[in-house]
KEPA-200002 format. One record per residue (C-alpha): x, y, z. Coordinates in steps of 0.001 Angstrom, whole numbers. Layout:
% residues N
+---------+---------+---------+
!      px !      py !      pz !
+---------+---------+---------+
!       X !       Y !       Z !
...
+---------+---------+---------+
END
This chain:
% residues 521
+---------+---------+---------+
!      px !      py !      pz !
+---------+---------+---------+
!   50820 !   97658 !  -19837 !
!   50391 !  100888 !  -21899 !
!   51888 !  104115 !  -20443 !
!   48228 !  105749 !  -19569 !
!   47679 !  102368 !  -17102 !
!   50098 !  102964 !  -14938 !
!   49405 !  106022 !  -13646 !
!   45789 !  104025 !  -12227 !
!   46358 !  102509 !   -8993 !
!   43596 !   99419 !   -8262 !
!   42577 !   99465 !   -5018 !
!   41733 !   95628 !   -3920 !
!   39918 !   95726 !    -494 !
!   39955 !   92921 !    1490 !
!   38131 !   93892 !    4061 !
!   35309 !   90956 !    3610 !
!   37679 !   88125 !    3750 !
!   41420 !   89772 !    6015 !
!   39725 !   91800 !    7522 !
!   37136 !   89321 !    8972 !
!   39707 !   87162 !    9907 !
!   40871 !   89534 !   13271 !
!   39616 !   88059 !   16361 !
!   35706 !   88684 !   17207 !
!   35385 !   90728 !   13941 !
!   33269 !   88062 !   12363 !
!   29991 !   90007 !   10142 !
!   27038 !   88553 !    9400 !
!   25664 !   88052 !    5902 !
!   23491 !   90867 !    5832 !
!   26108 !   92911 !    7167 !
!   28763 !   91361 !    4398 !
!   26182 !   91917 !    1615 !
!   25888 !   95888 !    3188 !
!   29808 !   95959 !    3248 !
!   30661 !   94861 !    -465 !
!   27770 !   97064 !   -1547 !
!   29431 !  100192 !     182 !
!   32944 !   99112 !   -1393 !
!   31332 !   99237 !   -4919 !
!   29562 !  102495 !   -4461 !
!   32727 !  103995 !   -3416 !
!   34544 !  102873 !   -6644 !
!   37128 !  100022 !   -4932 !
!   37771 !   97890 !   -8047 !
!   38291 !   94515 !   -6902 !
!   36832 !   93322 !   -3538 !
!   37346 !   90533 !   -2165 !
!   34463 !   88940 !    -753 !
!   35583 !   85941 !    1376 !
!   37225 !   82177 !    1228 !
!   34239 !   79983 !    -458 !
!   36058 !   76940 !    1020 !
!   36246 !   78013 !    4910 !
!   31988 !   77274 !    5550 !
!   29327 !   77319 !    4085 !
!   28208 !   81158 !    5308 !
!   31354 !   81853 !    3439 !
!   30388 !   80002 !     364 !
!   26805 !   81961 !     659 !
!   28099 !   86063 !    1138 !
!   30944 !   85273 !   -1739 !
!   28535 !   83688 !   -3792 !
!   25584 !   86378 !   -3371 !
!   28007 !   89569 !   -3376 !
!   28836 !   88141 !   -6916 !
!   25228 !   88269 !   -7914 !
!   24492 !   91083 !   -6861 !
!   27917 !   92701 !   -7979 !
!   27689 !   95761 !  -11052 !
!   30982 !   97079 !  -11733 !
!   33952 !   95273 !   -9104 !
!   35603 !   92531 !   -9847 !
!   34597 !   90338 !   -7230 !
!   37014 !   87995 !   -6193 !
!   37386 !   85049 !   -3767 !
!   40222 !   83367 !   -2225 !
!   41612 !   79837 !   -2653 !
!   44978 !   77545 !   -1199 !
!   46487 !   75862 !   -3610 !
!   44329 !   72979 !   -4023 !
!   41786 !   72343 !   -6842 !
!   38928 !   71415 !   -4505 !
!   39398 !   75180 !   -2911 !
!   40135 !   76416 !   -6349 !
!   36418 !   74940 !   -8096 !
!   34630 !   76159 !   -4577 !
!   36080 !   79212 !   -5071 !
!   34816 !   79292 !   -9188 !
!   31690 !   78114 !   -7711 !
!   30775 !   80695 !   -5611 !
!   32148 !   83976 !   -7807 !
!   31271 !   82474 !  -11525 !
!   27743 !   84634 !  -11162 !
!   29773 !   87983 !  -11131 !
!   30096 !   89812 !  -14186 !
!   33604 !   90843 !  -13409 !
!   35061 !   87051 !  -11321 !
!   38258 !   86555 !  -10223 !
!   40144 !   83551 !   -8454 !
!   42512 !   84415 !   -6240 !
!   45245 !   81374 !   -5116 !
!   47581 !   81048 !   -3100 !
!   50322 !   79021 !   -1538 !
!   53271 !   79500 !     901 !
!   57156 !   80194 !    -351 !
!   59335 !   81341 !    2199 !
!   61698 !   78428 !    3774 !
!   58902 !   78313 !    6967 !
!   56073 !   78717 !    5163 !
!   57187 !   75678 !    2726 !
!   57725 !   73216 !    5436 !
!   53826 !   73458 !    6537 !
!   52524 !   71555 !    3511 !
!   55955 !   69531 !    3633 !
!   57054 !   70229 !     -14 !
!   60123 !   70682 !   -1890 !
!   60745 !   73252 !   -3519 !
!   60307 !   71659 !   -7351 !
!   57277 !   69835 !   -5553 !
!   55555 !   73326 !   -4733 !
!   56845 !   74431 !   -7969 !
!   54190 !   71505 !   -9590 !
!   51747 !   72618 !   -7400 !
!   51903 !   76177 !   -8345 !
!   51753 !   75294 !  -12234 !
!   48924 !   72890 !  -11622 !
!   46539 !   74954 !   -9373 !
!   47307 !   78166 !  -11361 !
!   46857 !   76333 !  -14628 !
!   43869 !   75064 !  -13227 !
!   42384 !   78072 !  -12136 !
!   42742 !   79910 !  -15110 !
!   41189 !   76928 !  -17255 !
!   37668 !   78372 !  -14929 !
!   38125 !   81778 !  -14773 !
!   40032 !   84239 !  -17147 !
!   40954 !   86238 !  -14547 !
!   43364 !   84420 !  -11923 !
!   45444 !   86415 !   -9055 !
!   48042 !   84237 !   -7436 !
!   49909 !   85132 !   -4311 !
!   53488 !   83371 !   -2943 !
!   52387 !   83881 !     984 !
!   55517 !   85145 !    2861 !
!   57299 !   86185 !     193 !
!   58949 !   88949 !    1783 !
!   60686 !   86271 !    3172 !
!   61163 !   83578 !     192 !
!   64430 !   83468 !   -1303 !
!   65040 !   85558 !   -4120 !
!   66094 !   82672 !   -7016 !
!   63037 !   80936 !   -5716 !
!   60873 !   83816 !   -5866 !
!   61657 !   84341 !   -9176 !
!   61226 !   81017 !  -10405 !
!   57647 !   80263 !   -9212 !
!   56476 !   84022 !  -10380 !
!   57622 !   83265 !  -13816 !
!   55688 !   79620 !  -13343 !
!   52496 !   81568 !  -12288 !
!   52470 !   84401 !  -15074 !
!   53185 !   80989 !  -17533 !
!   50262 !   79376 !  -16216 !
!   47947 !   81885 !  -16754 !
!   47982 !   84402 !  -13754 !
!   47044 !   87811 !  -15128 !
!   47722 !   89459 !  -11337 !
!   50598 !   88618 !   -9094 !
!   50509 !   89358 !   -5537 !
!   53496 !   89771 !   -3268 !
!   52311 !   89561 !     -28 !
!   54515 !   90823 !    3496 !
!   52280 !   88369 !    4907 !
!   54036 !   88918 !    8730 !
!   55028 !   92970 !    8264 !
!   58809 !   92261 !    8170 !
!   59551 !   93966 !    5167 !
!   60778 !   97781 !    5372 !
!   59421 !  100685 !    2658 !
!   62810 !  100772 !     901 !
!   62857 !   96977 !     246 !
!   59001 !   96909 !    -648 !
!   59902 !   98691 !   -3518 !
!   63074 !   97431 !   -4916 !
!   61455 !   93840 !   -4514 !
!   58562 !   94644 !   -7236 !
!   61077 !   96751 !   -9087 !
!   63198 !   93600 !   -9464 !
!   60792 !   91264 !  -10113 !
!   59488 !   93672 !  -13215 !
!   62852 !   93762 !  -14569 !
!   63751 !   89691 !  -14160 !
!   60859 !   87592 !  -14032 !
!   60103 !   86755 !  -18192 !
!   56654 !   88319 !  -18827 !
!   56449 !   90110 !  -16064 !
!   55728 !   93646 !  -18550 !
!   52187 !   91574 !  -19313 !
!   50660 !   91114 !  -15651 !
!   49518 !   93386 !  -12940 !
!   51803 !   93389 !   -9754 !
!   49994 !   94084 !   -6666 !
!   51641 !   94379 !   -3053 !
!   49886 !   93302 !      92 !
!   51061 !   94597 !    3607 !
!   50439 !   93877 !    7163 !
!   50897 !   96095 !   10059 !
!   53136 !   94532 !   12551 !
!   56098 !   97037 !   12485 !
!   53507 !   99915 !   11742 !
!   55279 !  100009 !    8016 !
!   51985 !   98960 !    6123 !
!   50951 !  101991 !    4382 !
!   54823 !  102983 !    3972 !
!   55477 !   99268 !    2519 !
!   52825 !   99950 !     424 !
!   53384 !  103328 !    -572 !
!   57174 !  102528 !   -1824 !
!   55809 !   99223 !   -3754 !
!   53526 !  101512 !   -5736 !
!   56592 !  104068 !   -6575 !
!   57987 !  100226 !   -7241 !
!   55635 !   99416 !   -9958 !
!   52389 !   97709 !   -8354 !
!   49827 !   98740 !   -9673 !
!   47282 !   97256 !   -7482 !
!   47134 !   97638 !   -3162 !
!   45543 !   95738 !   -1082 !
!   44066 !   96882 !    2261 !
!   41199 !   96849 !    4088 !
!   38877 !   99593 !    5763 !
!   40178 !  101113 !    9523 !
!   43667 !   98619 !    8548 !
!   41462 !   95982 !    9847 !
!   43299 !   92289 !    9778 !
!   45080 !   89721 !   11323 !
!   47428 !   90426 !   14463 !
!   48370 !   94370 !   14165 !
!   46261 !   94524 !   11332 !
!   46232 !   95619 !    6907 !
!   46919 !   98294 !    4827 !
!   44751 !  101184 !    5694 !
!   42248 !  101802 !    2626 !
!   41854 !  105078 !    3635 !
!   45096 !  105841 !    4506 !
!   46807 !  104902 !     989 !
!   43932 !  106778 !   -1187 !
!   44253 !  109691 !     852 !
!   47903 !  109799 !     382 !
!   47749 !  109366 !   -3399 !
!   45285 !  112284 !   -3323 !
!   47585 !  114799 !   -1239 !
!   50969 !  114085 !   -2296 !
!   50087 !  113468 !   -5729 !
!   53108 !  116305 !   -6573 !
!   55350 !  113477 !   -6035 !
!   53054 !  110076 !   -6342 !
!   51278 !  110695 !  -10017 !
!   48756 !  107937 !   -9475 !
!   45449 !  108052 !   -9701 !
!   42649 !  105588 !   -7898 !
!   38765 !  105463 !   -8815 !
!   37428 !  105648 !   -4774 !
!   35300 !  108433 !   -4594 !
!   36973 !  109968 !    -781 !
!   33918 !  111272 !     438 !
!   32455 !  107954 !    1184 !
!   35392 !  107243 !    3323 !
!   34394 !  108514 !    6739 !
!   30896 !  106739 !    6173 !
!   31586 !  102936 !    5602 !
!   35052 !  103992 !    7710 !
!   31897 !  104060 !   10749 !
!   29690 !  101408 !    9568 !
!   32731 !   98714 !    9280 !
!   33934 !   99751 !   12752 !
!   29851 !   99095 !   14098 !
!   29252 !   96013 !   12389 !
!   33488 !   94781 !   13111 !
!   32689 !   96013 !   16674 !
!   36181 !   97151 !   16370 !
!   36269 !  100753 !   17578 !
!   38290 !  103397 !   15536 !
!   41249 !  104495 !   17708 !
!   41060 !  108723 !   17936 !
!   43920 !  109459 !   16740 !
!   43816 !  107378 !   13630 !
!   44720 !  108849 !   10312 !
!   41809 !  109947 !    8132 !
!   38956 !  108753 !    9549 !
!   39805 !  108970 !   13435 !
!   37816 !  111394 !   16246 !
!   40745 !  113440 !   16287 !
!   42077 !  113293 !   12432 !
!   40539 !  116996 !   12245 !
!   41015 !  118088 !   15704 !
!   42682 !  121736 !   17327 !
!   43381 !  122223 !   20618 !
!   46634 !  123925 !   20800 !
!   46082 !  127247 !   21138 !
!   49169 !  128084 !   18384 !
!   47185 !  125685 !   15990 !
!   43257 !  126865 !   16807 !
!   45023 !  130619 !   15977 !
!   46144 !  129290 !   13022 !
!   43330 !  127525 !   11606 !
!   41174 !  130574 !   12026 !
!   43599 !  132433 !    9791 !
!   44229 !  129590 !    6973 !
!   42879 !  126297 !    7617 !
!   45620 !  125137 !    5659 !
!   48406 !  126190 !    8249 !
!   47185 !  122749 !   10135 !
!   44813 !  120785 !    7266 !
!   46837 !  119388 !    4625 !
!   43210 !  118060 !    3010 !
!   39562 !  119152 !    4291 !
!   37151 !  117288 !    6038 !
!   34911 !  117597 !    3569 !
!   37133 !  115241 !    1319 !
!   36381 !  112462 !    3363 !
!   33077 !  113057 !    4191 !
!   32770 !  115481 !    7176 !
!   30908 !  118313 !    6894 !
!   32932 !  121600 !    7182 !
!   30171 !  123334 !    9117 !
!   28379 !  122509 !   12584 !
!   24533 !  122036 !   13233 !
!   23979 !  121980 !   16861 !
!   21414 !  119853 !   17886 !
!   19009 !  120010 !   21122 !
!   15795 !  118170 !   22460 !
!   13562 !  120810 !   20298 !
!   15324 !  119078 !   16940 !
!   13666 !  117519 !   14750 !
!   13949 !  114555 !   12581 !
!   15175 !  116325 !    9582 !
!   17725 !  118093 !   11571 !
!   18996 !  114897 !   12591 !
!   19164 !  113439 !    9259 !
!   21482 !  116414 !    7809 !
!   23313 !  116117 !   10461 !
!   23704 !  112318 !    9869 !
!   24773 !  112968 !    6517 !
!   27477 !  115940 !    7634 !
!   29142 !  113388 !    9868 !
!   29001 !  111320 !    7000 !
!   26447 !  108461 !    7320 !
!   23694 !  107443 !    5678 !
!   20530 !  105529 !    6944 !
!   17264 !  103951 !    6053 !
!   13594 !  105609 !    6688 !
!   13169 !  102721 !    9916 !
!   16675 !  103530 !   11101 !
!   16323 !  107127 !   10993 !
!   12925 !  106532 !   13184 !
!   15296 !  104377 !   16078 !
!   17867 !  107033 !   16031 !
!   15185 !  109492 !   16446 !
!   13693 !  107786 !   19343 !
!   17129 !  106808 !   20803 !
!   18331 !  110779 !   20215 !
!   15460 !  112423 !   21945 !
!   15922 !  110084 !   25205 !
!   19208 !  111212 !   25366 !
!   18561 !  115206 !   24414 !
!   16121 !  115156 !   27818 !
!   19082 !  113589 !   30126 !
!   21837 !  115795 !   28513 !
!   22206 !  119359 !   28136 !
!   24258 !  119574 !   25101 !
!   23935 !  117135 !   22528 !
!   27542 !  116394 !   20735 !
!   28262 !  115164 !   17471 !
!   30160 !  111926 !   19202 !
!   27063 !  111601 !   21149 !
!   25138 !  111275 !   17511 !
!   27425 !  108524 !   16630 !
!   27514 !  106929 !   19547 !
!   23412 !  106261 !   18844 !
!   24074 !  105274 !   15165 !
!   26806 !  102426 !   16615 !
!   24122 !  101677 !   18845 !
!   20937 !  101366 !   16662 !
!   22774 !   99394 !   14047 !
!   24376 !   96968 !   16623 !
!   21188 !   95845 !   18257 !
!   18204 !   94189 !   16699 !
!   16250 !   91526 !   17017 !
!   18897 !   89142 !   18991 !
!   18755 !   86024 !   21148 !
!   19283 !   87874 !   24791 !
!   17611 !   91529 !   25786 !
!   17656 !   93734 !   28028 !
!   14195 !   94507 !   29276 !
!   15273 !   96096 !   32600 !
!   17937 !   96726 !   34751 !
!   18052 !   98269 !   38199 !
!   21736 !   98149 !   40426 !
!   22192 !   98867 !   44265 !
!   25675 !   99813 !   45329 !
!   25938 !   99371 !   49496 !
!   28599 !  101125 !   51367 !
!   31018 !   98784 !   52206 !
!   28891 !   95783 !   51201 !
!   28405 !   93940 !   47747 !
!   26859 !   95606 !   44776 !
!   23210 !   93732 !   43746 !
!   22132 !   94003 !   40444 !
!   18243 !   92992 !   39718 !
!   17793 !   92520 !   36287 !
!   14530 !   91356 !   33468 !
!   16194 !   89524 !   29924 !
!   14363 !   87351 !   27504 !
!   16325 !   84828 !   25867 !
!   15259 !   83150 !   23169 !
!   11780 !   85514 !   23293 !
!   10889 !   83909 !   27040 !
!   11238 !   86956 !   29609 !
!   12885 !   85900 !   32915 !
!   14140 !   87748 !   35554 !
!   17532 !   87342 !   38934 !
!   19076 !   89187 !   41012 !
!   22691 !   88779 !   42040 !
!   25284 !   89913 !   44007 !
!   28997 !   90991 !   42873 !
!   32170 !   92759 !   43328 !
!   30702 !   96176 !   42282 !
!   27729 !   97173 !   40037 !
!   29134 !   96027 !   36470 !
!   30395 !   92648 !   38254 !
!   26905 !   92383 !   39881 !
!   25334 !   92659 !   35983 !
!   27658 !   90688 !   34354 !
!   27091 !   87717 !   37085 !
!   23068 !   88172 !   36771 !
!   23365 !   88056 !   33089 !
!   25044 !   84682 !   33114 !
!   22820 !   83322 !   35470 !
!   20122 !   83959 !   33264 !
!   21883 !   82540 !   30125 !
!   24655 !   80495 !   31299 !
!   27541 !   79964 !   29205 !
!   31434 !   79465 !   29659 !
!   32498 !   82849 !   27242 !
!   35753 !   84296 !   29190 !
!   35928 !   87879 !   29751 !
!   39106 !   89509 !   27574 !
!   38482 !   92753 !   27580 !
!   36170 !   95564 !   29246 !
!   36892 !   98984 !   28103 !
!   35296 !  102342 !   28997 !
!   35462 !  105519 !   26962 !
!   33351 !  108487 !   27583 !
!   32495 !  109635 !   24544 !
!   32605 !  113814 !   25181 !
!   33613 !  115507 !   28416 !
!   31301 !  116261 !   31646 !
!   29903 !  114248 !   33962 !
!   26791 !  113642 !   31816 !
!   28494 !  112378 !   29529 !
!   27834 !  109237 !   27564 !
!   29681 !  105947 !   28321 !
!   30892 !  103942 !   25297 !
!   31699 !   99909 !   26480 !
!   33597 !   97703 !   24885 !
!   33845 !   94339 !   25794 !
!   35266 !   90878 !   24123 !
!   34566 !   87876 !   24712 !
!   36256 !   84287 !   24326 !
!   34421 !   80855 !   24129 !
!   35947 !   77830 !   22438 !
!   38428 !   79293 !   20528 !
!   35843 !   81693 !   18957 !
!   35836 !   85891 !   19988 !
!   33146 !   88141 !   19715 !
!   33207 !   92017 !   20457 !
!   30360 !   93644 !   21573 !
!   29617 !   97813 !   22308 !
!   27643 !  100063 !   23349 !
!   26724 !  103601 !   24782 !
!   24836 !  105132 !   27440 !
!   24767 !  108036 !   29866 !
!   24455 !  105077 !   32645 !
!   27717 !  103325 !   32419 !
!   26234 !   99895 !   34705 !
!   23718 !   99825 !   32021 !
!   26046 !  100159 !   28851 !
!   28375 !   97253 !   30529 !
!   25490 !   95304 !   29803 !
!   24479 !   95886 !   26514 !
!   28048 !   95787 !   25544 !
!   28190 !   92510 !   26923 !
!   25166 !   91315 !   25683 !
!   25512 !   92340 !   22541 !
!   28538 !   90323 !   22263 !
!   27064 !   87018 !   24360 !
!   24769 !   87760 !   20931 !
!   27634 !   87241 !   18207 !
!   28934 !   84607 !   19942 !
!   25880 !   82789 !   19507 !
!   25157 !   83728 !   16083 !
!   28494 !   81974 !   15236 !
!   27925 !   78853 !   17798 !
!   24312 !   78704 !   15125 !
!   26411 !   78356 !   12027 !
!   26994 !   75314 !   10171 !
!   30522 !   74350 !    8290 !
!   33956 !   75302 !    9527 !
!   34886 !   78663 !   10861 !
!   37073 !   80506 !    8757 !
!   39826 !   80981 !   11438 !
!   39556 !   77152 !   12092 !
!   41273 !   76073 !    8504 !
!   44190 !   75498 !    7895 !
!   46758 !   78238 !    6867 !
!   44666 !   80451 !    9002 !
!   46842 !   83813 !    8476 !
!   46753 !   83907 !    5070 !
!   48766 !   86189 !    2598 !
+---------+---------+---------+
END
């Protein structure tokens, strides 16, 4: 690599194929297609798009994100087999940039899965590799745990990878065991000892578990990779990925003593940072870094002094760099639409003519119930015009009866499937009451694993954000939603997730979490 290269970072988001793989974060294609489409307009450089081999929705999303694909590399995932491998050529040859990405499993446990020796896997890595690169001129190749693969044997099947044609090689902390000061001197030393290792990329890829995932990627990068992998809002398996968001915005700040650049345009973070979290239905914690409620938050009295004087006393980077607006537009029921479209874009998102016209609708019911209309209220309308559609189950009307002392009774009007039918049933308290009229209506065996409540600003008009998951046959669907009426947002929360789960119980082929080697790299 020349001198001038490695100051450029590559940001690889994996938010498409990792990221989909937490629990009840499955996407649909439209909202995959959206996703990648956001990724390229913010400048990520490789994304990758899914794993062709898992079903056949998988096959479709990788295979039309390539299409419709103008500057990423678009890249897809593959085990180390060559029937994943030509699926996975298959569905990304259409991109003008492709890349096949491979994989297999190193480390002693990891090994023992596919019950292979070590010179066995060895063959298999110089086969599939070899193989790979035959299709596609651009070939990443990953040892899966190799945090925890012995070092001799780490080398060994690097150097057979690079010889076989990989032009990137991925070292994966596939479980987050791995600790900043060892993320880096493992790339360091595999630079200096692996033969040819001065004529590849080395990328590091870091999961959450310990909390060390933007660290272990951090120190990597001051290690010599030159390419991270992460996902938006560290979405992922178990504790979750590498914060996108995080790692760019670090480069940017502390670039006094990390000289690297990256090509993501940081203003578009906070915008697909809000529409991953709606269409993940994973909600953005508040005090997450970057892009959370609070990132830009004063409320101590020593800091809200201090910020008045010099923002900079308490803002190491402005809001504005992410894509908050550093000013305030209050908004009221005289607003009109135009007002609500800037202040849309100040808080960072973007929508459609017909979108704009739902939010409208959806933001002047809620201006006549509420007195003061907040900018988490605004969201909280955008996560809930964007979540609901045109599903199997809605709402049409609700009404709940709370007794002293007796049983709650919840009367409630749903069509499923487009035929309008009506119940009314008694529970354990109002939500209970809904939830049991719901399934009466639309029976199904989905276990409850989660029911959350946040109220989205302060008072007692306040509106009611809902979360709930749901578990059916191994498959898990989140589902959200908002209202001033908390009964009522309980059950579009619920239905909206009774709605993914069906979605996925529609779809042909395997389920990506169903494969084997589920928790990949």
């Amino acid at each position: 690599m020349t001198d001038d290269s490695k100051s450029r970072v590559y940001i690889f988001d994996t938010t498409l194929r990792d990221g989909e793989q937490s629990p009840g974060a499955t996407m649909t294609h439209a909202e995959k297609l959206e996703i990648a489409e956001l990724l390229e307009d913010m400048g990520v450089d490789i994304i990758e798009a899914g794993f062709p081999i898992a079903s056949e929705g998988d096959f479709r999303a990788v295979s039309e994100i390539a299409q419709r694909s103008k500057t990423a590399v678009i890249c897809g995932l593959a085990r180390a087999q060559l029937g994943d491998i030509d699926r996975c050529w298959e569905a990304v040859r259409q991109a003008p940039r492709p890349r096949i990405h491979t994989f297999i499993g190193t480390s002693p446990l990891h090994r023992a899965i596919p019950n292979l020796s070590m010179d066995e896997m060895a063959d298999r890595i110089h086969q599939t590799v070899t193989h790979a690169r035959n299709l596609c001129d651009n070939v990443q190749w990953s040892p899966m745990d190799a945090t925890r693969t012995e070092w001799d044997y780490l080398c060994r099947v690097v150097e057979i990878a690079i010889k076989a044609g990989a032009t990137t090689i991925n070292i994966p902390d596939t479980v987050g065991y791995t600790a900043p000061r060892e993320s880096a001197d493992l790339i360091r030393r595999l630079i200096q000892t692996v033969p040819g290792a001065d004529e590849v990329i080395f990328a590091t890829h870091c999961h959450n578990d310990l909390g060390l995932a933007t660290a272990n990627t951090l120190a990597a990068v001051e290690g010599g990779a030159r390419q991270v992998e992460c996902t938006i809002n560290g979405l992922g398996e178990r504790a979750g990925n590498t914060a996108l968001e995080e790692v760019v915005m670090a480069l940017k700040v502390r670039g006094d003593i990390m000289p690297f650049a990256t090509g993501v345009d940081t203003r578009k973070i906070m915008h697909i940072s809000r529409r991953v979290s709606t269409v993940s239905g994973f909600p953005v914690q508040f005090n997450k870094a970057i892009v959370g409620k609070n990132a830009f938050a004063h409320e101590s009295g020593i800091h809200q002094d201090g910020m008045l004087k010099n923002k900079e006393t308490f803002e190491i980077m402005r809001p504005e760099d992410v894509g908050l607006a550093g000013t305030s537009l209050p908004l009221g029921k005289h607003s009109g639409r135009a007002a609500l479209r800037a202040k849309l874009r100040d808080l960072g998102v973007e929508v459609g003519d017909n979108q704009l016209k739902d939010i409208f609708v959806r933001f002047k019911d809620l201006a006549d119930r509420k007195k003061e209309v907040f900018d988490e209220d605004i969201l909280a309308l955008v996560t809930a015009a964007m979540t609901e559609g045109a599903d199997h189950l809605e709402i049409v009307s609700l009404k709940v009866v709370c007794g002293t002392g007796g049983p709650a009774e919840a009367v409630l009007e749903m069509e499923v499937g487009g035929q309008e039918m009506s119940t009314t049933m008694e529970g354990d308290g109002p939500v209970d009451a809904t939830f049991k009229a719901v399934r009466a209506l639309y029976p199904n065996k989905a276990r409850l694993q989660l029911y959350q409540v946040n109220a989205v600003t302060e008072g007692t008009d306040a509106q009611a954000t809902v979360s709930v998951r749901l578990e059916e046959d191994g498959k898990i669907a989140t589902g959200q939603s908002a209202d001033t009426d908390t009964v009522y947002a309980s059950a579009k929360a619920y239905v909206n997730a009774l709605n993914r789960l069906h979605v996925r119980r529609s779809k042909t082929g395997t389920d990506t979490k169903e494969i084997s080697y589920k928790d990949v790299s």
